[in-house]
Every structure is written in C-alpha cells, then in structure tokens.
RODO-2510 file (C-alpha; in nm, 4 decimals, decimal comma):
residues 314
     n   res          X          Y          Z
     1     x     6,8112     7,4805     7,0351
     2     x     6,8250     7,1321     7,1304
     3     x     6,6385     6,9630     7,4255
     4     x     6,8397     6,8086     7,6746
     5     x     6,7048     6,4672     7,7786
     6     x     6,7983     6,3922     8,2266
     7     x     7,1076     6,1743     8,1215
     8     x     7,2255     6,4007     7,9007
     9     x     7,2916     6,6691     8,1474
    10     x     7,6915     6,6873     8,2163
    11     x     7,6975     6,7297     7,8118
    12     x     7,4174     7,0069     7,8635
    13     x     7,6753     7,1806     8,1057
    14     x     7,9825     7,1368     7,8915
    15     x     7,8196     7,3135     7,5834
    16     x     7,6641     7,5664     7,7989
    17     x     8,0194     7,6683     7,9230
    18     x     8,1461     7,6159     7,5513
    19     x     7,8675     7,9535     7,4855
    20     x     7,9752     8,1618     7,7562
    21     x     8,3102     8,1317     7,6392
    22     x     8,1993     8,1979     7,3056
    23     x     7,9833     8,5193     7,4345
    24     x     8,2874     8,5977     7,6304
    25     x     8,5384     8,5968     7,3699
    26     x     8,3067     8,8092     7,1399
    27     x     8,2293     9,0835     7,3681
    28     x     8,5566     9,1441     7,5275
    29     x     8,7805     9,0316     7,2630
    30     x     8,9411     8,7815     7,4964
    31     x     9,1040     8,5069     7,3207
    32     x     9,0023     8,1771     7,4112
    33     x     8,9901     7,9287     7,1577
    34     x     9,1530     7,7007     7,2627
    35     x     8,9712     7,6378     7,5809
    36     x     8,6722     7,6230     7,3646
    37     x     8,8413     7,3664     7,1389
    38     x     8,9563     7,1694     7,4226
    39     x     8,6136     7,1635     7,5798
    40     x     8,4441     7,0735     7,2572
    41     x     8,6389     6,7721     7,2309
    42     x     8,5637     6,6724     7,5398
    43     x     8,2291     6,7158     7,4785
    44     x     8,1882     6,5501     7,1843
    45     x     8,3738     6,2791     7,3401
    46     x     8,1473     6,2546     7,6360
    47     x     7,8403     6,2791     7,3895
    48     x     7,9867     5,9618     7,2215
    49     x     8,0611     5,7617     7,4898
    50     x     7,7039     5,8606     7,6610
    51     x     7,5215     5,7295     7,3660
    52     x     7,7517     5,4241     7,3280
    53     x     7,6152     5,2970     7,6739
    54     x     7,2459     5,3858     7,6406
    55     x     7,0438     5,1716     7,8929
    56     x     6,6645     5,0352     7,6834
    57     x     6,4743     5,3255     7,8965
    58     x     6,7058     5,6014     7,7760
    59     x     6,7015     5,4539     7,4140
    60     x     6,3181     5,4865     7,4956
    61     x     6,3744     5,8500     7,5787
    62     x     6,5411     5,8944     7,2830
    63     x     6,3133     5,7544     7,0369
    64     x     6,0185     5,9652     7,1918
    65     x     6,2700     6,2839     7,2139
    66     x     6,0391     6,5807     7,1152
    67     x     6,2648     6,7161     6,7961
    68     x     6,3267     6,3940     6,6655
    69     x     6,2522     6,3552     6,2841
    70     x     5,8940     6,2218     6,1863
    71     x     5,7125     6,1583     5,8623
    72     x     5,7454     6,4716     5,7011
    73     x     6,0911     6,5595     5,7606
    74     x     6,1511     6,2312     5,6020
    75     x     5,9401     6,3188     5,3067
    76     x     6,1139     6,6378     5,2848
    77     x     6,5137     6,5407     5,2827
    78     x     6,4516     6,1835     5,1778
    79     x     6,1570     6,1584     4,9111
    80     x     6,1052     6,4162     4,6414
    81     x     5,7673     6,4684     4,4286
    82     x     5,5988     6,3342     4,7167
    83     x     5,1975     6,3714     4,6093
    84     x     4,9731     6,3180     4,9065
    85     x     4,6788     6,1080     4,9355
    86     x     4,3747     6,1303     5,2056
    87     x     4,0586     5,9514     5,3233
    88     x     3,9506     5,6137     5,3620
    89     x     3,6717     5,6525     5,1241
    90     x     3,4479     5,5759     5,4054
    91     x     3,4648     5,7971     5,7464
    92     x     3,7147     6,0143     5,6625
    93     x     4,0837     6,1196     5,6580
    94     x     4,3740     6,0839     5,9993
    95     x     4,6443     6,3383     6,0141
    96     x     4,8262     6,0461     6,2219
    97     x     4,8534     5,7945     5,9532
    98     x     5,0046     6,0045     5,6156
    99     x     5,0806     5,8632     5,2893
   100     x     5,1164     5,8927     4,9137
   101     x     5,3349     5,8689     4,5894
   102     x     5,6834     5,9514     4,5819
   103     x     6,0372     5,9300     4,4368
   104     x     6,3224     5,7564     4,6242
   105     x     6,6322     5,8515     4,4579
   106     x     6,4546     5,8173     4,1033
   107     x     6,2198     5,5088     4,1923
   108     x     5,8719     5,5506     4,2214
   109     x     5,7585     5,4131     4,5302
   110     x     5,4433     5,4479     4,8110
   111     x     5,5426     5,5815     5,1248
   112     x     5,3279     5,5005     5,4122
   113     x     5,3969     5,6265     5,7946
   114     x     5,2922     5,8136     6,1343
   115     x     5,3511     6,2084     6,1741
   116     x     5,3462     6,2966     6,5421
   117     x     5,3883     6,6647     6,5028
   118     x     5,6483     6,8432     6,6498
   119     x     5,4983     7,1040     6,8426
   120     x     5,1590     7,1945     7,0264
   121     x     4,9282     7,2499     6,7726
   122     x     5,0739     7,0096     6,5072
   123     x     5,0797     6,6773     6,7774
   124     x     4,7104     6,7668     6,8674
   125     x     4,6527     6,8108     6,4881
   126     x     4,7749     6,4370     6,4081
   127     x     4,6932     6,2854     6,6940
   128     x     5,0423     6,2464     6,8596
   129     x     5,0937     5,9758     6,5790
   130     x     4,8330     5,7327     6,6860
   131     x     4,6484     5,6179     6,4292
   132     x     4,2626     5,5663     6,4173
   133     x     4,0537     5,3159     6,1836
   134     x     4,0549     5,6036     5,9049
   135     x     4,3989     5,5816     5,8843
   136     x     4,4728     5,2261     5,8835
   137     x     4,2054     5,2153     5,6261
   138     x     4,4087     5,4892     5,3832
   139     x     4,7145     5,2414     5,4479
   140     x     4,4936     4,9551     5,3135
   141     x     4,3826     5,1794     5,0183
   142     x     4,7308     5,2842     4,9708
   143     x     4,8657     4,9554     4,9536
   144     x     4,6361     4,8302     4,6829
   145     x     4,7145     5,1194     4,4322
   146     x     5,0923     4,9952     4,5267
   147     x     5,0261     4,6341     4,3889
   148     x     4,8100     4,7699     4,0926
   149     x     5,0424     5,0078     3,9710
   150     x     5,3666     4,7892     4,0851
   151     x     5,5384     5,0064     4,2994
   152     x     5,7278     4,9417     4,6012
   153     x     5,5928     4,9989     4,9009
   154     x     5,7736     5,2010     5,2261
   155     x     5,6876     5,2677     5,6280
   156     x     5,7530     5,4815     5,8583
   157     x     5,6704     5,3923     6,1773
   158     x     5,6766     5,6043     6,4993
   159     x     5,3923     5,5331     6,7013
   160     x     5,2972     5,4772     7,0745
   161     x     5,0388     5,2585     6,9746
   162     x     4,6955     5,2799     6,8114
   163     x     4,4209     5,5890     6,9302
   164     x     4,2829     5,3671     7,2314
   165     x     3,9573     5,6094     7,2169
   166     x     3,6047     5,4884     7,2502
   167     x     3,5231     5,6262     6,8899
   168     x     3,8060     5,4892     6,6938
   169     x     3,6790     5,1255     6,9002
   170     x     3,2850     5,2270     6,7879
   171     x     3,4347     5,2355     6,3527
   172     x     3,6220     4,9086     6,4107
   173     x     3,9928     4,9721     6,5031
   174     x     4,0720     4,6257     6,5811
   175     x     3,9481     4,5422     6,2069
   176     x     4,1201     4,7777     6,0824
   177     x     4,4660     4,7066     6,2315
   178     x     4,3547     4,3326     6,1089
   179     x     4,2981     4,4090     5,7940
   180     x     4,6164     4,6603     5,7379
   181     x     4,8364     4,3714     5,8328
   182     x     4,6598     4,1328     5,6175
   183     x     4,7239     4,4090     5,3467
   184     x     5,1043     4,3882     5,4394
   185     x     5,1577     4,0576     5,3962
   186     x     4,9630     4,0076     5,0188
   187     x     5,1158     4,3003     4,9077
   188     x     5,2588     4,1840     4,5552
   189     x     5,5163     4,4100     4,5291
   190     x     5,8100     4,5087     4,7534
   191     x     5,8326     4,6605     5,0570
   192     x     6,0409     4,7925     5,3450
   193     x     5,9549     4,9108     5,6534
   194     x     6,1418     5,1214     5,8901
   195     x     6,0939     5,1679     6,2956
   196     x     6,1830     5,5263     6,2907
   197     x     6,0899     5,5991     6,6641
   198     x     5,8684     5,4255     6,8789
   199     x     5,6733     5,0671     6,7251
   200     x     5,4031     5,0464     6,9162
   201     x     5,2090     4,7322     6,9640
   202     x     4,9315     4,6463     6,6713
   203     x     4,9501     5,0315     6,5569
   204     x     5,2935     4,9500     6,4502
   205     x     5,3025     4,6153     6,3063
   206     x     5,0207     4,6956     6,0654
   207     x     5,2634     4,9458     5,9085
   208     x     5,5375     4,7145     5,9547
   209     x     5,4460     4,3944     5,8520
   210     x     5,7259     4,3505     5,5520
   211     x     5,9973     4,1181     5,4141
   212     x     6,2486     4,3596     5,5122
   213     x     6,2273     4,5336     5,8850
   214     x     6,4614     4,7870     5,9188
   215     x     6,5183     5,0173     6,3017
   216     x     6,7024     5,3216     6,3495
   217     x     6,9721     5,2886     6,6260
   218     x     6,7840     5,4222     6,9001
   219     x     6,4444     5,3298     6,8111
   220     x     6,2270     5,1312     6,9975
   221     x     5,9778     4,8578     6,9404
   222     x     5,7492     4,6402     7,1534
   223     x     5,4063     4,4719     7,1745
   224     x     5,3914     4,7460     7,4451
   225     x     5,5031     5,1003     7,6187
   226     x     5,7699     5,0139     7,9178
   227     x     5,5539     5,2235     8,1324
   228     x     5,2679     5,0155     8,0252
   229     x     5,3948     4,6942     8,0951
   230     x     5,5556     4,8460     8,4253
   231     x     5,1857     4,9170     8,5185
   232     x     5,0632     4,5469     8,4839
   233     x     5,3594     4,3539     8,6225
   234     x     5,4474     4,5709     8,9279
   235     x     5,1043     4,8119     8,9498
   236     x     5,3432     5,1054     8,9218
   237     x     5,4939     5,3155     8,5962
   238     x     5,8154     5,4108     8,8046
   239     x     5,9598     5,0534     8,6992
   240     x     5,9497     5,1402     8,3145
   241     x     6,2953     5,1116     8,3091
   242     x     6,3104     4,7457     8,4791
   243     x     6,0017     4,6621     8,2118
   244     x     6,2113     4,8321     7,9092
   245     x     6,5368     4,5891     7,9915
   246     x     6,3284     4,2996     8,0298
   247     x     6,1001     4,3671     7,6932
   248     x     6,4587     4,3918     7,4902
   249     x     6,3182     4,6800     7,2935
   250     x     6,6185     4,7844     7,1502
   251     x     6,7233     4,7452     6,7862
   252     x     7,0398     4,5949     6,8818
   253     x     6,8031     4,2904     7,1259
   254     x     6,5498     4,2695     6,8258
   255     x     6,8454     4,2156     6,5765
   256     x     6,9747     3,9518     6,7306
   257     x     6,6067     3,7901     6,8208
   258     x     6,5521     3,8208     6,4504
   259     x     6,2554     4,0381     6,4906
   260     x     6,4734     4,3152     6,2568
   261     x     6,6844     4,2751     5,9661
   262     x     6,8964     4,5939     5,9565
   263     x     7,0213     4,8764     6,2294
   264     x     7,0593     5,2168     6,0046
   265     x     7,3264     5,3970     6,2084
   266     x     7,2096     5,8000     6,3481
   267     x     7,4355     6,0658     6,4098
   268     x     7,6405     6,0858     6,7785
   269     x     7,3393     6,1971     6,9810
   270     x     7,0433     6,0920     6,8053
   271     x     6,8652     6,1459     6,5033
   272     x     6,7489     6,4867     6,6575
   273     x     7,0954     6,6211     6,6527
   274     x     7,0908     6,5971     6,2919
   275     x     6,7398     6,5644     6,1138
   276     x     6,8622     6,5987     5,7792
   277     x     7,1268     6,3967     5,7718
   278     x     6,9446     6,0862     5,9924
   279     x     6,6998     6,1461     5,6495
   280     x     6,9189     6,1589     5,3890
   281     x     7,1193     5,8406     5,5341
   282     x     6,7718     5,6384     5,5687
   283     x     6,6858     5,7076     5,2299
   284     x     7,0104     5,5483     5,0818
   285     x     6,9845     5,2339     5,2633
   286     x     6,6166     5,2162     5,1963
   287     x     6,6886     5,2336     4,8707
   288     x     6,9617     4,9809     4,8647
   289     x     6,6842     4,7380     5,0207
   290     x     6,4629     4,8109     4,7399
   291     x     6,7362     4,6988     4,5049
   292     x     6,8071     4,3909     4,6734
   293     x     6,4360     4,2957     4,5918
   294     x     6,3910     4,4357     4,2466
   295     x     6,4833     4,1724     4,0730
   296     x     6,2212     3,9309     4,2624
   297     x     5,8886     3,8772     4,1165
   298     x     5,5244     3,8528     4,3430
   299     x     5,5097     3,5065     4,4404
   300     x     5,8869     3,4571     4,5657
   301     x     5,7788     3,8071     4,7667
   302     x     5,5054     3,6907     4,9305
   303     x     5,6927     3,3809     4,9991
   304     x     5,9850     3,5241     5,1370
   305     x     5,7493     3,7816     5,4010
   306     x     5,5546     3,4669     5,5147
   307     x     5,8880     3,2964     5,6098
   308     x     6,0011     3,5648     5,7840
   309     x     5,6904     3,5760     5,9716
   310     x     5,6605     3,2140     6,0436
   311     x     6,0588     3,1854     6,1373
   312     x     6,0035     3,3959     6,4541
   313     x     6,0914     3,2536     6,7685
   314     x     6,2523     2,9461     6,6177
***
C-alpha cells in the first residue's frame, strides 16, 4: 500500500473511490467498469500532471518518501552476485554506509552507497543512512581494492547528511569525509555516481565525488537540508520550502548549473511507485556510463574528474 505524501491527496481520493467501486462491483455483481476505467484515467492523468509541476520542497518530499528504493533494492533488481564487504579495519563496521563486489549487466564493478532502511527497526539498524567515520573509512578501503583490481567503481547516494553525533566527531568524521573524497578523486579507474534520494552535504559528496554525476528525477541534493538552511536564514524550519527554491536542489536546477551530468527518468509518481523498475532502468544507464569510459585509461580519468571539479561555477 502506498503512502500518500500532503500534495498528493486529490489522487489519494480518486484511487480510493477507484477501490470501492472495485469492492462494490465484486460483492454485488454490479457492473461498473467503466466508471472505474474512466476514473483511472483521470487519475493517472492527474498523477502525471501533479508530478510534472513538482515545486523543490515536494521534490524534497519525494526523495525522502518512506518506500522509496535504497541500497539494497538496488543491489537486488540492479546488481547480481553482489558479495558484501564490512569494517574499516580499524573501529568497526556502519550499516549506513554498505558496499562490495558486484556484476552490472556482466561487468564486474564496486558498488558503494547509503541504506536507510525502510522500516522501524531496519532505519535504526543503519542509522537512517547517515554515515559515521567507520563507514566512510570502508568506502576508502573499498575504493582501493577498486583501483588494484581495476574495476569500476559505483554510488549510491541517499543521505541527509553525515551522523552529526559526538562519537562519530570523537573517531574523526571530518577526516574521514576528507579523506573519502580524496579517495574519489585518485581513484584510477572509472566511476559513476548516482544521487538516488537525498545528497546531503559532505556525507554525500564523499560518495559522489566522480567524473560522471548522475540524479534521479526527483532527487535532491544540497550542501544542506531546506529545513536546515530555513533555520539559519529566517530562525524558523516552516520556510523550508522558501530555502528549498532558493538552494535549486533539484536535478533539473543542478543540470543546468552543471553540478550533474545526467537526469535518469522514474516512473509517473516516483521511484516508490515502482521500485523495481526505477532499479532496473538505473542499472542500464549506469551501465551505458560505464561504457562511455571503458575505453579511457587512468590518467585521462583522473584528468577528466579534476576538470569537472575545477569547471564549477565558471
């Protein structure tokens, strides 16, 4: 059963009608399908235009929507032989931060990203998808055994930010985040990066520091939450939305800032309408990416991910 987000509530209503009809039509053996048709096109139609019109705080909403697809449903439509590795070799291992080897349509790559969890029990076990040192410091670890074995690297990222906690401060997360971006930008092989939610501030752009930046359609990504920024400029979080259309968080403001490359296209109400799918879409153009770069060797890599880098804002 999907969860409706506020704006979304005269489609709630349509489909709601749409299964009373349904209900009635099956108990009573009343025949009314074609008032169900016609009300299914409308709401489909009303579904598309909603989405088509999506102000930055309800593409915000989106990207944090509670069934959207995280890290593991990616792994599981989009990757296959996906062999998990854990632990920094040094404090320990973070639920938030998940990675290991995998196949992309054949290719052996490293896949990288944040798993918030999708209910209770699973967002307290990883954190809600904000990473700690631990985790920055698997990326790191994961990154080198990339270069050494030559395989292509790929993020995930869906984060609110980095664990803001005294005790991920005490084990160095400012280091970490550092050095996980510094790890981004050697890398000798390829790599591609995709905002698959929320990007988050540093806790993002450690995961995301590649020569290709890709963004799901209503993903978000900014140096910081609307709510957050709401909170410094005007002392108050009930102007996130004001914050989120000045920030231009959107993929469609960042493509046209530069700050992306490519806007992978979801399904007519989200990614969370269609997990699967959003998956098995993302995997194909990630992959198509990954081809565009085969053919280039380490140094014209490297090159081309510091000029992207050093073009911003020009």
């Amino acid at each position: 059963m999907i969860s409706y987000l506020e704006f979304e509530k005269p489609v709630a209503s349509l489909e709601q009608r749409i299964k009373e009809m349904r209900s009635l039509e099956s108990d009573d053996g009343v025949d009314v399908a074609s008032e169900i048709e016609r009300l299914e096109v409308k709401s489909g139609e009303l579904l598309a235009s909603t989405y088509a019109s999506l102000t930055p705080w309800q593409k915000t909403q989106v990207a944090r929507h509670p069934q959207r697809p995280h890290f593991r449903d990616y792994i599981a439509h989009a990757f296959t032989d996906f062999m998990p590795l854990g632990g920094d070799r040094n404090f320990g291992d973070d639920e938030a931060i998940m990675g290991g080897f995998a196949k992309l349509d054949g290719r052996r790559v490293v896949v990288i990203g944040h798993e918030k969890g999708h209910d209770t029990q699973t967002r307290i076990k990883h954190n809600f998808g904000m990473g700690k040192p631990e985790g920055y410091r698997k990326a790191i670890r994961l990154m080198e055994l990339a270069g050494r074995f030559g395989l292509p690297v790929v993020t995930l990222v869906d984060t609110s930010g980095a664990f803001p906690g005294i005790e991920a401060e005490e084990r160095g997360q400012a280091e970490a985040i550092a050095r996980s971006t510094e790890a981004c930008l050697a890398l000798p092989t390829p790599m591609v990066s995709v905002i698959v939610g929320e990007g988050g501030s540093g806790g993002a752009v450690a995961l995301a520091s590649a020569e290709r930046v890709l963004m799901l359609e209503h993903a978000v990504y900014s140096v910081i939450s609307p709510e957050g920024c709401a909170s410094i400029l005007w002392r108050t979080s009930e102007k996130a939305a004001d914050a989120a259309q000045a920030m231009k968080v959107t993929a469609q403001h960042l493509k046209r800032l530069g700050v992306i490359d490519r806007i992978v296209k979801e399904p007519v109400g989200g990614a969370h309408r269609d997990p699967q799918g959003t998956a098995i879409n993302l995997g194909k153009v990630i992959g198509e990416e990954l081809d565009k770069l085969g053919g280039m060797d380490s140094t014209e890599i490297i090159a081309l991910r510091e000029k992207r880098f050093l073009d911003l804002g020009g």
